[in-house]
matplotlib code that plots the C-alpha trace (Angstrom):
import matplotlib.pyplot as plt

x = [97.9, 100.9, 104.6, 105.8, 107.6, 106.2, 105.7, 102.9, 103.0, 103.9, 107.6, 110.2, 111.8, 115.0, 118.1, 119.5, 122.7, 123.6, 127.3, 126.6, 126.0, 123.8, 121.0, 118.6, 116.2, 112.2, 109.8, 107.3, 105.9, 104.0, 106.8, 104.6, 103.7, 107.2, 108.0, 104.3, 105.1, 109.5, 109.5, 113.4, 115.0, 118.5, 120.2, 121.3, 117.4, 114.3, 111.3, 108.0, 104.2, 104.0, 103.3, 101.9, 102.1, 101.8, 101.9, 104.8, 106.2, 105.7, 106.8, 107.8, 109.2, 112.0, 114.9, 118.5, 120.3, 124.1, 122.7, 119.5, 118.3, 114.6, 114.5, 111.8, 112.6, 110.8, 110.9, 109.1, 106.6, 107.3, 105.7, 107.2, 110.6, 110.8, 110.3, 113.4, 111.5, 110.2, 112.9, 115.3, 112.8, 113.1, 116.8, 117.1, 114.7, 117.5, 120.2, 118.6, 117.5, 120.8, 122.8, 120.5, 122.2, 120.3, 118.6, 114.9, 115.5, 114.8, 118.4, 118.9, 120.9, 121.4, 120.3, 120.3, 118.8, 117.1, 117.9, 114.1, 115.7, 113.4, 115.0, 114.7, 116.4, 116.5, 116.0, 115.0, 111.9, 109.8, 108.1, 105.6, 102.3, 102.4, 102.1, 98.4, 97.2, 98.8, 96.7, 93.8, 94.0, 90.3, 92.7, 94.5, 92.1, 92.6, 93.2, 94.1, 97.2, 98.8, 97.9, 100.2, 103.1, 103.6, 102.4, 104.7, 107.8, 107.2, 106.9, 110.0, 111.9, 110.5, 111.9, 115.1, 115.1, 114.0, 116.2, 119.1, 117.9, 117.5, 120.8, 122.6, 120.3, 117.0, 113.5, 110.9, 108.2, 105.2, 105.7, 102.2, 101.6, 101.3, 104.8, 106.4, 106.6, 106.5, 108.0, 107.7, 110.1, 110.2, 111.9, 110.4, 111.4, 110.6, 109.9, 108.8, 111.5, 110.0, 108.7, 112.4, 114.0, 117.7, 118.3, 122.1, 122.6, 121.2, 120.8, 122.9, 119.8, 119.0, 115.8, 114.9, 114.8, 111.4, 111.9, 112.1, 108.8, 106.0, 102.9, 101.2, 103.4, 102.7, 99.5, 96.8, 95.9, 99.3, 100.8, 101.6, 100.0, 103.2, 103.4, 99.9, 100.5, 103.4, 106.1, 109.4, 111.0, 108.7, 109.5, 112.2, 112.6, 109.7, 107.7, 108.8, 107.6, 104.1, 103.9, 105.4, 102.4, 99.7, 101.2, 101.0, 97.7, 96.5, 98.3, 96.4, 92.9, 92.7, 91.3, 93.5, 94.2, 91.9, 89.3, 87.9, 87.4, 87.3, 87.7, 91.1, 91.1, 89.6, 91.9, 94.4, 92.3, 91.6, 95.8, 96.3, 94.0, 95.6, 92.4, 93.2, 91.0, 92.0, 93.2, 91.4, 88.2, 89.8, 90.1, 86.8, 85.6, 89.2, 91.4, 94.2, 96.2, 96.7, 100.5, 100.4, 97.8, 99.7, 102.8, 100.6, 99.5, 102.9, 103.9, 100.8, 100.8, 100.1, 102.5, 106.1, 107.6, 105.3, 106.0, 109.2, 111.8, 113.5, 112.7, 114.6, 112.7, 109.5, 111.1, 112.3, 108.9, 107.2, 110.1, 109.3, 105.5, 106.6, 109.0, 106.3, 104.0, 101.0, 100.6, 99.3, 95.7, 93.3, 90.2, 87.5, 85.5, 82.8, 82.3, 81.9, 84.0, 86.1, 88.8, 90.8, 90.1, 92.3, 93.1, 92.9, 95.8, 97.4, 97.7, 97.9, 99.2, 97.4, 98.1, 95.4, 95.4, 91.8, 90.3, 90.2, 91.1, 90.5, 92.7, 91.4, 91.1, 88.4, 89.3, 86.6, 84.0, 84.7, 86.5, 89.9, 91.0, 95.0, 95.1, 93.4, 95.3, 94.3, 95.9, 99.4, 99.3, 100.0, 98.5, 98.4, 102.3, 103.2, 101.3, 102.9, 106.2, 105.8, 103.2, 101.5, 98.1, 96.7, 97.0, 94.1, 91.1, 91.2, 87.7, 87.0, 86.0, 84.7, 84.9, 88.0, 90.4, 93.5, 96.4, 96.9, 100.3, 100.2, 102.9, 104.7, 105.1, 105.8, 108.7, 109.9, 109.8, 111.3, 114.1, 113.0, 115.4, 118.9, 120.4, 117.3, 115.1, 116.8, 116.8, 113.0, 112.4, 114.5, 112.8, 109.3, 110.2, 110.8, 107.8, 106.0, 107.7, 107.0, 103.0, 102.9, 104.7, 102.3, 99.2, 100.5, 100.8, 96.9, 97.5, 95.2, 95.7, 94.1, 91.4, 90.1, 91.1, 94.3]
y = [129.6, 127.6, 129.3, 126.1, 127.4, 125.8, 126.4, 125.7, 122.3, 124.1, 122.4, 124.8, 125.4, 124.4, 125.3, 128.6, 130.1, 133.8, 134.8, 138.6, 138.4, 139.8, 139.4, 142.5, 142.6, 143.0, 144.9, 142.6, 144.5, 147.3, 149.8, 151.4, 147.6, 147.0, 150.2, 149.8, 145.8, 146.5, 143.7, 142.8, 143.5, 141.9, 143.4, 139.7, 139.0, 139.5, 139.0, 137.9, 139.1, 136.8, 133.2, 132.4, 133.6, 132.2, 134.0, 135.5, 134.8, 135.7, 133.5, 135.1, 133.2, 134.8, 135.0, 134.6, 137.1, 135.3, 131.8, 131.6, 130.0, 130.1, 130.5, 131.2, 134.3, 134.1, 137.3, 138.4, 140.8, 144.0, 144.9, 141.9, 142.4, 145.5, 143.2, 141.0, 138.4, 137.4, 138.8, 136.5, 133.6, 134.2, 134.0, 131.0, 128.8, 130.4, 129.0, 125.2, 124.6, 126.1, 124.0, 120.6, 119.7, 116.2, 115.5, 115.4, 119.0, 122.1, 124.1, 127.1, 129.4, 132.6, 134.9, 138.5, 141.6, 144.4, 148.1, 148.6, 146.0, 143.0, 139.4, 137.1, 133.7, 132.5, 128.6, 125.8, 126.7, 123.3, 122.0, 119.5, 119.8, 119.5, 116.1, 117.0, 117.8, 114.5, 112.7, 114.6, 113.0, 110.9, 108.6, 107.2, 106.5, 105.1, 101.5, 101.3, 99.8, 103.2, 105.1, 102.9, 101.9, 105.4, 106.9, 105.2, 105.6, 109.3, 108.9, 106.7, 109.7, 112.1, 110.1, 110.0, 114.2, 114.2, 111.4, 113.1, 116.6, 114.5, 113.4, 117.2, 117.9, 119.7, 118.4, 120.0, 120.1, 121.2, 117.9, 117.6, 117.3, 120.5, 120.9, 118.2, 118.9, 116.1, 117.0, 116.2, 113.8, 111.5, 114.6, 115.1, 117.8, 118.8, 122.3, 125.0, 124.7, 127.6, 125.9, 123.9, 123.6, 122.5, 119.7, 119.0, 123.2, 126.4, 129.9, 132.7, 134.4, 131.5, 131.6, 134.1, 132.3, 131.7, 128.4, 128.6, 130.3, 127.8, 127.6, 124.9, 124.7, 123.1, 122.2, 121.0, 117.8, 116.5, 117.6, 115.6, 115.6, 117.4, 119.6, 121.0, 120.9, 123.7, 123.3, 122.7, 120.7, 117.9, 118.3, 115.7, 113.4, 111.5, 114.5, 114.4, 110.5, 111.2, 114.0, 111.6, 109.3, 111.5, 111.3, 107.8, 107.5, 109.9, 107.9, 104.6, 106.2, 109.0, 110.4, 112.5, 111.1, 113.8, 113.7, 116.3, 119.5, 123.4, 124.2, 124.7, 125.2, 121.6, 120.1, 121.4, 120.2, 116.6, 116.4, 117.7, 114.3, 112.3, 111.5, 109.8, 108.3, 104.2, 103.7, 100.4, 102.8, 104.8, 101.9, 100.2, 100.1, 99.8, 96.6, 97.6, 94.6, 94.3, 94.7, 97.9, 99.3, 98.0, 100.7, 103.2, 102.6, 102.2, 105.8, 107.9, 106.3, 109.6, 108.2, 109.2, 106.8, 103.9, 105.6, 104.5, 105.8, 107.3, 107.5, 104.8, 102.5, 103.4, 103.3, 99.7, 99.0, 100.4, 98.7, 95.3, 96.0, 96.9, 93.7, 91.7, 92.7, 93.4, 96.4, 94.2, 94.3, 92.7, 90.7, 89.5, 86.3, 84.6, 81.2, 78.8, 80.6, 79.1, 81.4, 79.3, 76.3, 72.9, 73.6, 76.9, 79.1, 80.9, 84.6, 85.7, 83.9, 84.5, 85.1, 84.2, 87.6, 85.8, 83.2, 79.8, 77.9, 74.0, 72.9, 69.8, 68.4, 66.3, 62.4, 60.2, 62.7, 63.0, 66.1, 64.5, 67.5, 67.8, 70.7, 73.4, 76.5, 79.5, 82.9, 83.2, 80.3, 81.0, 79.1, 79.3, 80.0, 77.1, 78.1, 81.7, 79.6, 77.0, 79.2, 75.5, 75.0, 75.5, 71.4, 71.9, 74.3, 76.6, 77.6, 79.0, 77.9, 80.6, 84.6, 85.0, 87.9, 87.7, 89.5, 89.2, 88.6, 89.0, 87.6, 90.5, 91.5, 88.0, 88.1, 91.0, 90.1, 86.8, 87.8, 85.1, 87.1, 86.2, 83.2, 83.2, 82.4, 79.9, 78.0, 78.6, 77.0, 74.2, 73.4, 73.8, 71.2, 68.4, 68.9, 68.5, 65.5, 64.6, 65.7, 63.1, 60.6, 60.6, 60.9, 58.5, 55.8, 56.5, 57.5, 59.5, 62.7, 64.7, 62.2, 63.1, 60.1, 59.0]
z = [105.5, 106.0, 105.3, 103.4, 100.4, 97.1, 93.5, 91.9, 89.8, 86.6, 86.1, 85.5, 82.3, 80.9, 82.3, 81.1, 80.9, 80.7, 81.7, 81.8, 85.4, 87.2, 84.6, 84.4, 87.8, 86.8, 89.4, 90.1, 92.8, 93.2, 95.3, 97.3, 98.9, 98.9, 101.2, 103.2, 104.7, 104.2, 102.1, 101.6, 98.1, 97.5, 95.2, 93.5, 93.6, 92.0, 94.9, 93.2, 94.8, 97.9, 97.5, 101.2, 105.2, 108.4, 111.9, 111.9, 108.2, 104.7, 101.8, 98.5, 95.1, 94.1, 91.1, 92.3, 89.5, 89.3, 89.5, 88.0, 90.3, 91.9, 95.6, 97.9, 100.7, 103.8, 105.5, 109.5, 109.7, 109.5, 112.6, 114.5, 113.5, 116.0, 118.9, 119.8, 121.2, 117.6, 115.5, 117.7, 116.8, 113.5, 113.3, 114.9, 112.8, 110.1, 111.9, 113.0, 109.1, 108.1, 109.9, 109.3, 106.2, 105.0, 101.7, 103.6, 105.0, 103.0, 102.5, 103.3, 101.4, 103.2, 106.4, 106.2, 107.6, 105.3, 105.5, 107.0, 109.8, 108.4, 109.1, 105.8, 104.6, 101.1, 100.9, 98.1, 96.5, 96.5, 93.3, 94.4, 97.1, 100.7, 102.1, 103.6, 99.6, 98.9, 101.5, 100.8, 97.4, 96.2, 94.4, 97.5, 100.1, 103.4, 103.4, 99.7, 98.3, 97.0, 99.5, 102.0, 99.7, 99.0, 101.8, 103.9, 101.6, 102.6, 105.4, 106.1, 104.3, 107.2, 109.9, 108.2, 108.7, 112.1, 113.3, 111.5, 113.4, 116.7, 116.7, 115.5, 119.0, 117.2, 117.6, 115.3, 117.4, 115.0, 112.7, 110.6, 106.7, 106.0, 106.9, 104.8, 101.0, 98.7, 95.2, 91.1, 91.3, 94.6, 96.7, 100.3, 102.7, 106.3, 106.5, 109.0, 111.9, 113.8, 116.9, 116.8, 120.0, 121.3, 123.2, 123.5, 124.0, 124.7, 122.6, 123.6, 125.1, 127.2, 129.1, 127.0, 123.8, 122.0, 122.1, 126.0, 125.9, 128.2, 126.4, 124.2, 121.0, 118.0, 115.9, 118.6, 116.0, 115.7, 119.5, 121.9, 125.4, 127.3, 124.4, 124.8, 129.1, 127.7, 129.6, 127.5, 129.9, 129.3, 125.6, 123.9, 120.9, 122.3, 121.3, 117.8, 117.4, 118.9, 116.0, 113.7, 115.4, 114.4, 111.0, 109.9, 112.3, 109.2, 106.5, 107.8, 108.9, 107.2, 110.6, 113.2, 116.8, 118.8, 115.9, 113.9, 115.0, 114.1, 117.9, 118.7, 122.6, 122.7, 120.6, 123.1, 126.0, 124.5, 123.9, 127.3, 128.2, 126.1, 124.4, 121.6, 120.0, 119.3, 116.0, 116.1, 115.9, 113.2, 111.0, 112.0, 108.0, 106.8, 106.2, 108.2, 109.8, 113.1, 112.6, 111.4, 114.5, 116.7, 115.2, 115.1, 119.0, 120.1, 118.3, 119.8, 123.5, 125.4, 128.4, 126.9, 129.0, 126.7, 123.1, 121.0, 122.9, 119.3, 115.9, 114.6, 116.6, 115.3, 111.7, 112.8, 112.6, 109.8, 107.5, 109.2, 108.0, 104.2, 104.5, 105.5, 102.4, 104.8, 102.6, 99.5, 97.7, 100.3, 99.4, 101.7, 100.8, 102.8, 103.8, 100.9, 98.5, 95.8, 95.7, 93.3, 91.1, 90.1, 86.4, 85.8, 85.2, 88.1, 88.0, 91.7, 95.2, 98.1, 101.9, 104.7, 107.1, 109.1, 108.8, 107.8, 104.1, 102.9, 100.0, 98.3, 94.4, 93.0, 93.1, 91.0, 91.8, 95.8, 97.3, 98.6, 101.5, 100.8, 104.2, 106.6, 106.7, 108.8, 109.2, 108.1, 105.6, 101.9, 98.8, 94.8, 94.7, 92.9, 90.2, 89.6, 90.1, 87.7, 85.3, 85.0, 85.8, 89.5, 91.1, 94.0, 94.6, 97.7, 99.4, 102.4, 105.4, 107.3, 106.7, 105.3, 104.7, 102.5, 101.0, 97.1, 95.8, 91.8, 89.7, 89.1, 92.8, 93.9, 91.2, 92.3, 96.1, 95.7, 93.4, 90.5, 88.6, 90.0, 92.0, 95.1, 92.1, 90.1, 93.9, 94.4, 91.0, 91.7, 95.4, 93.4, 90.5, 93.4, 95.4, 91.8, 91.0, 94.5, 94.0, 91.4, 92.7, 95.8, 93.4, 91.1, 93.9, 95.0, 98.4, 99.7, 102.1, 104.4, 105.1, 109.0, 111.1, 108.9]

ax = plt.figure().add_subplot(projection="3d")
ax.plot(x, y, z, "-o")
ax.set_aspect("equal")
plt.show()
């Protein structure tokens, strides 16, 4: 089980105020469990029956007693907290979080050691589902239109952690979605910094350190090739963008780059080989356009040296993608289709992803073609622009694949609101009175040959 610290989706009450501080402490556990695993009692807190474990960890809700406040304490082993080697570990993921103060990071709010000798550290307790439950979700599934707009607003939030982390000298090094909590209320934080290690200095113990320790580190699904090879040399920023790789290969595919498997030693061994499987095979049965494979590729290129070189790069990217509006509603048509029709009202614009469009109107009973468009062209705009009736029809020539644009999100996107829009309407009134002006004078267009 992971050692994210959540709550369960019950919202929390109202605030509360009480100025008789401390407010009376409640036993929640049984004492004889608390003295059996040296579970760590505060005096300022009230520690709840533990909420998950990991490892090494243990995650318990607790009751902050002055403030009110709900926190979750993560506290090592009993057992492991005798050996230096882990109890060390466990202080420094204490001290990396601590010290990563950013809005996509999980605070922490204090490190202490108990009178058994137990390491702990109070942090935010998370209200929300880890970003793996979110995925896992039947309502967003791969390819769909929530699934990616929000799905990659999350994800956008996580590179904003690790690129902040990157440049304080920290990378993560286990980056998956069961270690990023997504909250009630549009919050997402990185969690788990246990497997973090310094690049721009060194822990007072050196060599020593856990995070010095060779060995495959991570989660097998989500590591990189050098990370499973284990030597931490190998290991840099360029580790942290393959895992953040993995991640939006999941977001797009719904799959994981070594496949699925309950065998971790060959998960291990296919990352050592850099077998990752193409995305372009991920997304075989799923509309995902070329533009956003290509991101994906580029992030999860076993080769370091061929990955984005940081995360802003690879954010640089994705944003170009949501810019671009490739993550609208597609709709396939085949050859022949009308997909819109002269007259009737216009309720959606369309982008052509593949394929090939004719645009033509009816002229004393013979189709006059008015244009060919092919991938990249955009019809039915004018309509949503000028809410009149649509002034051609639109089939298809071959197999087609296109992006829907309905009015709303065109309005939205093109600003129809403010000054951008006023000028769009404007430009779209003179090529009307231009339409007519040409139709009224009995040209004809189009016509092969002329």
């Amino acid at each position: 089980m992971s050692t994210t610290p959540s709550s369960t989706n019950e919202h929390f009450g109202p605030v509360c105020v009480n100025e008789a501080i401390p407010v009376p402490a409640f036993e929640a556990i049984d004492p004889a469990v608390v003295r059996a695993e040296g579970i760590p009692k505060p005096s300022h807190l009230s520690v709840l029956p533990e909420l998950g474990r990991g490892a090494m960890g243990r995650i318990h809700p607790a009751t902050d007693r002055n403030l009110l406040r709900d926190v979750a304490l993560k506290r090592l082993d009993k057992t492991l907290a005798k050996e230096s080697f882990y109890r060390d570990g466990f202080i420094a993921e204490a001290q990396i979080t601590g010290q990563l103060e950013h809005p996509n990071i999980v605070p922490v709010h204090e490190l202490a050691v108990s009178e058994s000798g137990v390491p702990y550290f109070t942090m935010k307790l998370v209200q929300g589902v880890t970003f793996a439950r979110w995925l896992s979700n039947g309502a967003r599934p791969p390819g769909s239109t929530e699934r990616l707009e929000q799905g990659l607003e999350i994800f956008m939030k996580v590179c904003d952690a690790v690129a902040y982390a990157h440049h304080r000298g920290v990378i993560h090094r286990d980056l998956k979605p069961d270690n990023i909590m997504v909250g009630d209320f549009g919050q997402v934080y990185v969690m788990d910094w246990g497997l973090a290690r310094l690049t721009k200095s060194k822990p007072a113990s050196g060599d020593y350190a856990q995070m010095e320790a060779p060995g495959p580190v991570g989660t097998p699904d989500y590591m990189a090739p050098e990370q499973a090879r284990g030597n931490p040399d190998e290991m840099d920023e360029r580790s942290d963008v393959f895992g953040l790789g993995a991640i939006l290969y999941e977001i797009v595919s719904g799959q994981r780059p070594y496949g699925y498997t309950s065998d971790q030693q060959l998960l291990i061994d296919r990352a050592c080989a850099g077998a990752v499987v193409p995305i372009d095979v991920a997304c075989m049965d799923i509309g995902i356009t070329r533009q956003l494979r290509d991101v994906v590729q580029h992030a999860t290129a076993t080769d370091p040296g061929r990955r984005y070189q940081s995360v802003q790069e690879l954010q640089r990217d994705v944003q170009r993608f949501l810019r671009g509006g490739f993550h609208l509603p597609r709709k396939m048509v085949g050859a022949g289709t009308l997909i819109i029709r002269e007259g009737d009202a216009g309720d959606a614009a369309y982008l052509i992803v593949s394929g090939t469009c004719r645009a033509f109107r009816m002229v004393n009973g013979q189709k006059e073609i008015l244009s060919t468009m092919t991938a990249g062209s955009v019809f039915g705009e004018m309509a949503l622009l000028l809410a009149e009736p649509r002034a051609a029809s639109v089939e298809s020539v071959t197999s087609t694949s296109l992006l829907v644009l309905d009015k709303a999100t065109f309005d939205a996107g093109v600003g129809m609101d403010g000054w951008s829009g006023a000028l769009v309407r404007a430009l779209a009134e003179r090529f009307r009175t231009l339409e007519q002006q040409v139709r009224a004078s009995g040209m004809v267009r189009g016509t092969p040959g002329r």
